[in-house]
C-alpha positions, 0 to 999 in steps of 0.5 A: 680416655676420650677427653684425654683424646679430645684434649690432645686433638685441641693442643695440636690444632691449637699449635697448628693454628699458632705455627700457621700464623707465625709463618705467615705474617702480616699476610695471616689466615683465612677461615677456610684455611684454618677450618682445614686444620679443625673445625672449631677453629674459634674455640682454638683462636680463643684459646689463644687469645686467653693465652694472650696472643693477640690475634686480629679479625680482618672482614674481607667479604661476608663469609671470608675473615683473616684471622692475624697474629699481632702479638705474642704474650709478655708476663704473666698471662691468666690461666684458662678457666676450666670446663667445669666453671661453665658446666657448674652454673651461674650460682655455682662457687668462683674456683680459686685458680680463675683471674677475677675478670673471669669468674665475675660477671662486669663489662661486656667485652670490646669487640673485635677490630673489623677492617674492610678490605 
C-alpha cells in the first residue's frame, strides 16, 4: 500500500510540475520553486523528459537553475523503464517492454544545455 501511495504522491508532483511550467512560459521555474512542490523534483523532470517533454536547464547562479518547458511529446514516446530493471543488476535479463536505447549500455548521453544569464 505504500508504494501504491508513493506512486500516486509522484503522478501528482509529476502533474504539478508539468501544469507549473506550461503556465509559465518562456519565463519557466526555479528549483526553489519546484522543491516546494516535492523534494525530488529531478526524479519528476526526469520523468518527464522520458515522457518526451523536452524540458531545459537554464544555470542562473550557482545554486539557482530554471528549469523550461520547450516542448511537449509527438508520436510514439518510449515507456519508462520499470524500478524493477535497476533493482535486477547489471547481469540481470533486458524486459521486453524497454526501448533498446534503454536497456543496452552505448553512448553517454549529451548533457544538458546550460545558458548563463
Amino acid at each position: 500500500m505504500a508504494e501504491r501511495e508513493s506512486m500516486s504522491k509522484a503522478l501528482g508532483q509529476r502533474e504539478r510540475i508539468l501544469t507549473l511550467l506550461c503556465k509559465r512560459g518562456r519565463a519557466g521555474a526555479t528549483n526553489s520553486e519546484l522543491n516546494l512542490i516535492g523534494f525530488r523534483y529531478g526524479a519528476r523532470i526526469w520523468e518527464l523528459r522520458h515522457q518526451g517533454y523536452q524540458i531545459c536547464t537554464l544555470r542562473e547562479d550557482d545554486q539557482v537553475f530554471r528549469f523550461v518547458l520547450d516542448g511537449e511529446p509527438t508520436g510514439t514516446q518510449p515507456e519508462v523503464a520499470s524500478s524493477k530493471t535497476f533493482d535486477e543488476g547489471p547481469d540481470a535479463e533486458p524486459e521486453k517492454n524497454v526501448p533498446a536505447q534503454m536497456s543496452e549500455p552505448g553512448p553517454e548521453p549529451r548533457q544538458q544545455e546550460l545558458f548563463l544569464a
